[in-house]
C-alpha positions in Angstrom: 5.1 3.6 5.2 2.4 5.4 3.5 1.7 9.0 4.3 -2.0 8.1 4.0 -4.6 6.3 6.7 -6.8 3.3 5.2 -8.7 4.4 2.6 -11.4 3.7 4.4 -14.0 4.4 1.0 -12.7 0.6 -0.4 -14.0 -0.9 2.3 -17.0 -3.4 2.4 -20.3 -1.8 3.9 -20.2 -4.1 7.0 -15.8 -2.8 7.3 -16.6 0.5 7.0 -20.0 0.8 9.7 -18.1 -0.9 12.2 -15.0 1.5 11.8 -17.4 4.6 11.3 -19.4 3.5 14.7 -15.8 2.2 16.8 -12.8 4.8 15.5 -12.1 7.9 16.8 -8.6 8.7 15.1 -7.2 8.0 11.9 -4.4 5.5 13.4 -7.1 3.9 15.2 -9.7 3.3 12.0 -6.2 1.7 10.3 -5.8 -1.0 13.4 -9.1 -1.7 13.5 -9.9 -1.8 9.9 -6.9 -4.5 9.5 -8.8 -6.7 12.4 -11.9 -6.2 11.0 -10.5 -7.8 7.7 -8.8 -10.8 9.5 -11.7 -11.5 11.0 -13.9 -11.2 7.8 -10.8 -13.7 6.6 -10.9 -16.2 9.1 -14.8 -16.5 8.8 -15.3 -17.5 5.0 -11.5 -18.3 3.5 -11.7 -21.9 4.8 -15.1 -22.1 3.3 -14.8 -21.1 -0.2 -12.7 -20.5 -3.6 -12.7 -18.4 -6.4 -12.2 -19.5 -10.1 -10.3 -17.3 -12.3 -8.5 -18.3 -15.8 -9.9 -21.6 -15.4 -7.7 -21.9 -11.8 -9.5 -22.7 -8.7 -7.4 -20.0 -5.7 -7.7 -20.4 -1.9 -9.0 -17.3 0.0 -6.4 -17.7 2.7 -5.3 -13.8 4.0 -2.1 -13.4 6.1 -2.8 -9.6 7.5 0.1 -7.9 9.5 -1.0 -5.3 11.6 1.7 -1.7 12.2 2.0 0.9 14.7 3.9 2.3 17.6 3.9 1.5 20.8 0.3 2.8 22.3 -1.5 3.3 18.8 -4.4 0.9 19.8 -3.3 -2.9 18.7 -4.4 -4.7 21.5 -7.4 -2.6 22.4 -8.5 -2.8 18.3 -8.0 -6.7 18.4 -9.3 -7.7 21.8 -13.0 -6.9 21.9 -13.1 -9.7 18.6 -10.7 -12.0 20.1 -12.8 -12.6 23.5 -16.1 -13.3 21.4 -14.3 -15.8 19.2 -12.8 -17.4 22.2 -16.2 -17.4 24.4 -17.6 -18.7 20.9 -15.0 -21.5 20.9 -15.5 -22.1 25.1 -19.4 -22.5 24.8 -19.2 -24.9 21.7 -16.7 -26.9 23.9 -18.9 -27.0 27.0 -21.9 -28.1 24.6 -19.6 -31.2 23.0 -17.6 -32.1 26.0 -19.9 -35.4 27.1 -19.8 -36.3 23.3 -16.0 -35.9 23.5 -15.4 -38.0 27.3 -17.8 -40.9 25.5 -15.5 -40.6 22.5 -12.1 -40.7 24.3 -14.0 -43.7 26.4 -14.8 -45.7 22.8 -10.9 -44.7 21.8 -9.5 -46.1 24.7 -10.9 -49.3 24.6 -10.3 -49.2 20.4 -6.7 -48.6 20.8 -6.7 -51.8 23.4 -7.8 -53.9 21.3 -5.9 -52.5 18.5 -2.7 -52.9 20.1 -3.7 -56.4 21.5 -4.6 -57.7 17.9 -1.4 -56.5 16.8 0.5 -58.3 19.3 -1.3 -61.8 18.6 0.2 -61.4 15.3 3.2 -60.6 16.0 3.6 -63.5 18.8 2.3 -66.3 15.7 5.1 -64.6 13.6 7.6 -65.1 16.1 7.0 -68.4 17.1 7.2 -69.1 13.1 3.5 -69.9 13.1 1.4 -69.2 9.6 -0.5 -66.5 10.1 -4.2 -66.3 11.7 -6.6 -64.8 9.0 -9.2 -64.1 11.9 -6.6 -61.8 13.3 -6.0 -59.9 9.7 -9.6 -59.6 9.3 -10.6 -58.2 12.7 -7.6 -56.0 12.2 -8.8 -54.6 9.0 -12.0 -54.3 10.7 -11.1 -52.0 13.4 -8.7 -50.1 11.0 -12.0 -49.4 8.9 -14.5 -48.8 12.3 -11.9 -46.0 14.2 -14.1 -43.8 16.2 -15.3 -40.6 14.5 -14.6 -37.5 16.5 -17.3 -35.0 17.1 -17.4 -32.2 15.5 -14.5 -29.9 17.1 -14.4 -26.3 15.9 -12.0 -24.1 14.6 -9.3 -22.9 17.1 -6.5 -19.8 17.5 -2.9 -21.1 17.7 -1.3 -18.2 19.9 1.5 -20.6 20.2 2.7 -21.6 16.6 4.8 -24.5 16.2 4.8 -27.8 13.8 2.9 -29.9 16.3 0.3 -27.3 17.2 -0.5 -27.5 13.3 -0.2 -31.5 14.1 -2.7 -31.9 16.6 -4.9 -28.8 15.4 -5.7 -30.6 11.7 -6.6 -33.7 12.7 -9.8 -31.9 14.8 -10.1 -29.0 12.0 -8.1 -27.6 9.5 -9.6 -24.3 9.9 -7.2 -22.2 12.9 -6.0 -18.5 13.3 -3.0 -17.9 14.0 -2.8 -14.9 16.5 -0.1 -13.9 18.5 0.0 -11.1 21.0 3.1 -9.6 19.7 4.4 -9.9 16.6 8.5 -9.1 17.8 8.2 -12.5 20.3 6.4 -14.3 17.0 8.7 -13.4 14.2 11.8 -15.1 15.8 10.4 -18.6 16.0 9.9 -18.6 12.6 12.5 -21.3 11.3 12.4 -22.9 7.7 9.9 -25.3 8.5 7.5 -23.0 9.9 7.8 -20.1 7.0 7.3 -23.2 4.2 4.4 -24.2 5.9 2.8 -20.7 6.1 3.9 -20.3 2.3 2.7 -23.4 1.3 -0.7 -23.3 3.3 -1.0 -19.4 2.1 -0.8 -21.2 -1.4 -3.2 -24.1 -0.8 -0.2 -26.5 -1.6 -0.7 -29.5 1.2 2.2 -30.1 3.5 3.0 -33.8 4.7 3.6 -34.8 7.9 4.7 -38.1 9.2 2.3 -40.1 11.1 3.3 -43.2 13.5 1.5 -46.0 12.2 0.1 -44.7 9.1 3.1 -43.3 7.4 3.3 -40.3 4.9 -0.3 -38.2 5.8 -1.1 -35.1 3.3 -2.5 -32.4 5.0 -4.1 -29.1 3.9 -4.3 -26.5 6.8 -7.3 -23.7 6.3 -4.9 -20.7 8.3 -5.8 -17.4 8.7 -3.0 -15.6 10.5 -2.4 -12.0 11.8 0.8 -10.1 13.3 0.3 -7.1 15.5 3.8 -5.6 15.3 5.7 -2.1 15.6 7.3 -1.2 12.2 10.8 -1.4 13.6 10.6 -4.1 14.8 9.8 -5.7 11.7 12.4 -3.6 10.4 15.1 -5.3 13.2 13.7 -8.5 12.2 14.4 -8.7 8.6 18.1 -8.0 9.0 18.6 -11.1 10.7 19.3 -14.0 8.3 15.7 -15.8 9.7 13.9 -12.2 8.2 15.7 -12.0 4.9 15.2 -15.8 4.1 11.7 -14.8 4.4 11.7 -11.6 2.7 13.6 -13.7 -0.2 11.1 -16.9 -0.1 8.2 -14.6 -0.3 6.8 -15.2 3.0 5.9 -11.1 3.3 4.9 -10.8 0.1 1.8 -13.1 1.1 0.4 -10.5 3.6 -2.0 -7.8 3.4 0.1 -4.5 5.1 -2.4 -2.3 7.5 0.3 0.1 8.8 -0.9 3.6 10.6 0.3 7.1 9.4 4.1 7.3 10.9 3.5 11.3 10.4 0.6 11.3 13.1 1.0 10.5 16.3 -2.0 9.6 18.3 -2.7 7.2 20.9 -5.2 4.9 21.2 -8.5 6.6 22.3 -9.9 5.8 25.8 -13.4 6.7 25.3 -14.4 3.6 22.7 -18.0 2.7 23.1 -18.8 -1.1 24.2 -17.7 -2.3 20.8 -19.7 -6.0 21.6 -22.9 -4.1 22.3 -23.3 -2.1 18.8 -25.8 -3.1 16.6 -23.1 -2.7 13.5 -21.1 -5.6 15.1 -23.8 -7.7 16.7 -24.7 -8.2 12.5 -20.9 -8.8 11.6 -20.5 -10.9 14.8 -23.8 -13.2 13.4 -22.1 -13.7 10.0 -18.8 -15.1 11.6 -20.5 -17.2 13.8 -22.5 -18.3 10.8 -19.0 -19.5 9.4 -17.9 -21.0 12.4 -20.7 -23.3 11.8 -20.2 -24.1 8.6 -16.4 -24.7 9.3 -17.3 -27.2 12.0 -19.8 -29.0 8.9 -17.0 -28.8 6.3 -14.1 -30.6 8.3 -16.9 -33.6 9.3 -18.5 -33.9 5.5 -14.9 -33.0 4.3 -13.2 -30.0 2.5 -14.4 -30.6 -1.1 -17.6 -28.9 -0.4 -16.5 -25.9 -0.4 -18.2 -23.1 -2.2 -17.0 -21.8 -5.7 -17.1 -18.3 -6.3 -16.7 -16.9 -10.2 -16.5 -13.3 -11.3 -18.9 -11.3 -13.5 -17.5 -10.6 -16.9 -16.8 -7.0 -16.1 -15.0 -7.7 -12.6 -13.0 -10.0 -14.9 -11.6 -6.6 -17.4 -11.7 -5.1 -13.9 -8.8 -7.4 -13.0 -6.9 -7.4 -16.1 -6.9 -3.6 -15.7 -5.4 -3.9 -12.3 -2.8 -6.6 -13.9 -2.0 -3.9 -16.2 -1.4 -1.4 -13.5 0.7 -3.6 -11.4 3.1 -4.4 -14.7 3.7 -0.4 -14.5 4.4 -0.7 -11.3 7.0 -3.3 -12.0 8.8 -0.8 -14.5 9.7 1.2 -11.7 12.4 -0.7 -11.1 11.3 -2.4 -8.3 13.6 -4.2 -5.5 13.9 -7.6 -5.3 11.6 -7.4 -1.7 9.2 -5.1 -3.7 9.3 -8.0 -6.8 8.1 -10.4 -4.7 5.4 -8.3 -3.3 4.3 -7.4 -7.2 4.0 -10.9 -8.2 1.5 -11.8 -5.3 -1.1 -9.0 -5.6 -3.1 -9.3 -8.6 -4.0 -12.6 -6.4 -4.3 -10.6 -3.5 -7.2 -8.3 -5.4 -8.8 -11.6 -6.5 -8.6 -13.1 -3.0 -9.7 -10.0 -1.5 -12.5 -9.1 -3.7 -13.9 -12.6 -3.3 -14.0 -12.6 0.8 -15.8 -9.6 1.0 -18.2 -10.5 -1.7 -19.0 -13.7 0.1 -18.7 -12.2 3.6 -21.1 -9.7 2.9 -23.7 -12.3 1.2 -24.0 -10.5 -2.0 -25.6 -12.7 -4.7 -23.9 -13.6 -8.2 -20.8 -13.3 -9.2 -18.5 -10.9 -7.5 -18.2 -7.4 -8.9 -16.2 -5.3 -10.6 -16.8 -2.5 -8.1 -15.8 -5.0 -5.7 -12.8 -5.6 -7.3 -11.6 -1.8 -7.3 -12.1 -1.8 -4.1 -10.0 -4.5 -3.5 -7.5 -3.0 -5.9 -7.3 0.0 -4.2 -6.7 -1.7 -0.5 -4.0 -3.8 -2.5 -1.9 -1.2 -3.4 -2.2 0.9 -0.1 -0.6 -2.6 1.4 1.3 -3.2 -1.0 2.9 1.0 -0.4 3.5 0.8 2.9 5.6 -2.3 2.8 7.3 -0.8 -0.2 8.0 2.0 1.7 9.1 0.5 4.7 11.5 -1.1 3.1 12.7 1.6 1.0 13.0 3.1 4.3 15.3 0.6 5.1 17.4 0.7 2.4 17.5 4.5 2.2 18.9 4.3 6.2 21.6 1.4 5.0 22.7 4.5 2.0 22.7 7.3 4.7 25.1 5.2 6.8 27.2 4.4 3.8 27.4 8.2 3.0 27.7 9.3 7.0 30.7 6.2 7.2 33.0 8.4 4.7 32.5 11.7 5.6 33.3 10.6 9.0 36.1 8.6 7.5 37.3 12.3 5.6 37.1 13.9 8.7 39.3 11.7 10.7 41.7 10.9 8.1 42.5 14.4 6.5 40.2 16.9 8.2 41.2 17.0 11.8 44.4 15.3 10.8 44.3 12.7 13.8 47.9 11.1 14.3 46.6 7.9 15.9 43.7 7.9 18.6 41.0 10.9 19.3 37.7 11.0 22.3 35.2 9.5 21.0 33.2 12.0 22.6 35.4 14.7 20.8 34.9 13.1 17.8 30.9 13.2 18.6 31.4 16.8 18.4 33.3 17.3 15.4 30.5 15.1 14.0 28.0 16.9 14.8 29.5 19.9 13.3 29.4 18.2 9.9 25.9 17.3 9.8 25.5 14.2 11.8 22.7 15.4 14.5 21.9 12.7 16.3 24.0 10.2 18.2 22.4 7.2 16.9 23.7 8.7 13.6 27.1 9.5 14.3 27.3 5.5 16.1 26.2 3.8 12.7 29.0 5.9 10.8 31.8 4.4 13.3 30.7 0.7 13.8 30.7 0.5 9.2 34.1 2.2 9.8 35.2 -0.1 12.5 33.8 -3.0 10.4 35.7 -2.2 7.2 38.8 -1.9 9.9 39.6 1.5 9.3 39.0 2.6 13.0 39.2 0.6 16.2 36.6 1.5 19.1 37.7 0.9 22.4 37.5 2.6 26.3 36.0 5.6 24.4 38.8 6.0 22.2 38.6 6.1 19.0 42.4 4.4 16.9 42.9 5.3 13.8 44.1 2.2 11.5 47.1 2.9 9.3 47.6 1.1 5.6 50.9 1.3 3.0 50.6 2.1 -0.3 48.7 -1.0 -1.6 46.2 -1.1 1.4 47.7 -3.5 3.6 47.3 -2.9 7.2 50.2 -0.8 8.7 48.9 -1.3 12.7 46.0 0.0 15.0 46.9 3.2 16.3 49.1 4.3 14.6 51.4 1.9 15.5 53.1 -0.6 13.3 
């Protein structure tokens, strides 16, 4: 991860008042800069797009959220969450005899949908011709279905295919918001990472619907993931993390990790965030979105807002282009690849949210789009880093493995078994200082079945000439 906090200079005017009046350590300004964002995200990305090279891109953000245990995750995240759901509560409370007179008109729709049907289906199976009445009232009532109210836009803390089901058909815009990333991550089966990669992408998903067949659907998600870095890290090694990593899932996401070299714990004297003046005006201009969400999903999607960019932001961006094709020269991983190819979007994306968020007039900036260059590549190095840091542990235990295997096999000249905790010591001796050290060394050797673990003993595996295993122990 990188060695540096935010840089809190690229952030928008309304970002960086809210962090200047709320933070009170560096880790602290990184968590709640990333919330900050997702909420800035989840306000105008279902509500606009952004033309570039004659392409129309979505402004979806996925934003994943890092930091030990204590850092301030929950505390950064929950003064916005409890407005947004008290904001979500009173629109209910304001639409709920509107929705008991609509359930009411659906009720007696769906009777009289259902009985139509079966007059139908009772001429057909007395081999009767059919009863145009019938067809025409049921074309009728397939044309005169109840409208819904307007319903507004909801958090999915619970993210599963039907939960993206039932959430479209009331409004397509939704964040996606788990407490804790390390319960989230492991639901996250094929389906669920194409649809996130897919809606990330503004490609609509289908979904079968009883009755009405094949329905095409194009979810407006904003998502975030509060998670520890190692968990993350624990995550991708299991085959559900690296078919993500591979498919590109993580590459979508913007990367707010804290400083791993400075520890400090979330502060406990934060002032009451709700009651500052800075977020009472950034609180207005979500709730101005939440509106216009609710009017876009009743007057439909196509209306949204088309953002362009001014002819310098456009050499802005094929200067940051260039920069990231540098970047790729370095021979880059295959995880860091995948990361490259998605951020000269993720400038134009992120350039284009703030400029709308913050109500600037025109076309967006090229000082807007260094900005969002700059936050970019801060995301982009700490993922790089944290999985180089991955990588970099895997080669450690590669290089621990044989120089444990050299002092077993020739060193200390074992004849078949030895302590494991004798072993530990002779270990230690040699460089391996820590425990968890020395017991990544002997599981690779135990998995390439050169030693055999057991009742704190440690069997040495004997092979003939060619390689061929002689016995365990010592013993043929």
């Amino acid at each position: 991860m990188s060695g540096n906090s935010v840089p809190l200079h690229a952030l928008s005017k309304k970002q960086r008042a809210l962090v200047d009046a709320v933070a009170r350590t560096a880790t602290f300004a990184t968590m709640f800069a990333g919330v900050i964002d997702t909420h800035t995200a989840n306000a105008v990305a279902p509500c606009a797009k952004v033309k570039w090279n004659g392409r129309l891109i979505g402004l979806a953000a996925y934003i994943g959220i890092g930091g030990a245990s204590g850092v301030g995750k929950s505390p950064a995240a929950e003064p916005l969450m409890n407005h947004r759901r008290a904001v979500i509560a009173a629109h209910d409370t304001e639409t709920l005899a509107a929705w008991q007179e609509h359930r009411g008109r659906m009720t007696a729709w769906y009777a009289e949908y259902a009985g139509t049907q079966r007059a139908i289906g009772k001429l057909a199976s007395k081999g009767l011709p059919p009863n145009d009445a019938f067809a025409s009232r049921l074309v009728e009532l397939e044309q005169s279905r109840p409208k819904a109210p307007p319903s507004p836009p909801r958090t999915l803390e619970r993210f599963t295919f039907v939960a993206v089901k039932e959430q479209t058909d009331q409004n397509r815009a939704f964040l996606i918001a788990p407490d804790e990333g390390s319960a989230f991550l492991p639901e996250l089966g094929k389906d669920l990472i194409g649809l996130l990669c897919s809606s990330w992408s503004g490609i609509p998903i289908s979904f079968s619907r009883r009755g009405t067949g094949i329905t095409m659907v194009d979810p407006k998600i904003t998502m975030v993931v509060p998670i520890q870095p190692d968990r993350l890290l624990a995550f991708l090694r299991t085959p559900q993390g690296r078919h993500a990593l591979e498919i590109g899932l993580f590459a979508r996401f913007l990367w707010y990790f804290a400083d791993p070299s400075i520890v400090e714990p979330a502060p406990t004297d934060l002032p009451d965030v709700l009651a500052l003046a800075e977020m009472q005006e950034f609180l207005g201009r979500c709730e101005h979105y939440f509106r216009e969400q609710i009017r876009l999903q009743q007057v439909g999607w196509e209306g949204q807002k088309i953002l362009t960019f001014s002819p310098r932001a456009g050499r802005a961006l094929e200067s940051a282009d260039r920069r990231i094709g540098s970047i790729r020269l370095e021979r880059a991983s295959s995880s860091e690849m995948a990361s490259l190819n998605k951020l000269h979007e993720q400038i134009i994306r992120h350039a284009a949210r703030h400029h709308e968020f913050e109500g600037e007039e025109g076309p967006i900036t090229a000082e807007r789009v260094e900005c969002a260059e700059e936050i970019a590549l801060w995301s982009y190095e700490n993922f790089s880093q944290l999985i180089n840091s991955e990588e970099q542990a895997l080669s450690r235990t590669d290089e621990d493995a044989d120089r444990l295997h050299e002092l077993l096999f020739r060193d200390l000249r074992v004849r078949d078994k030895i302590p494991e905790d004798v072993l530990r010591e002779r270990a230690f001796n040699i460089g391996m200082a820590t425990q968890g050290q020395f017991k990544k060394a002997l599981a690779k050797l135990c998995a390439q079945e050169e030693v055999c673990a057991r009742d704190g003993m440690v069997h040495l595996n004997r092979r003939d000439s060619v390689g061929h295993l002689l016995g365990r122990g010592g013993v043929r």
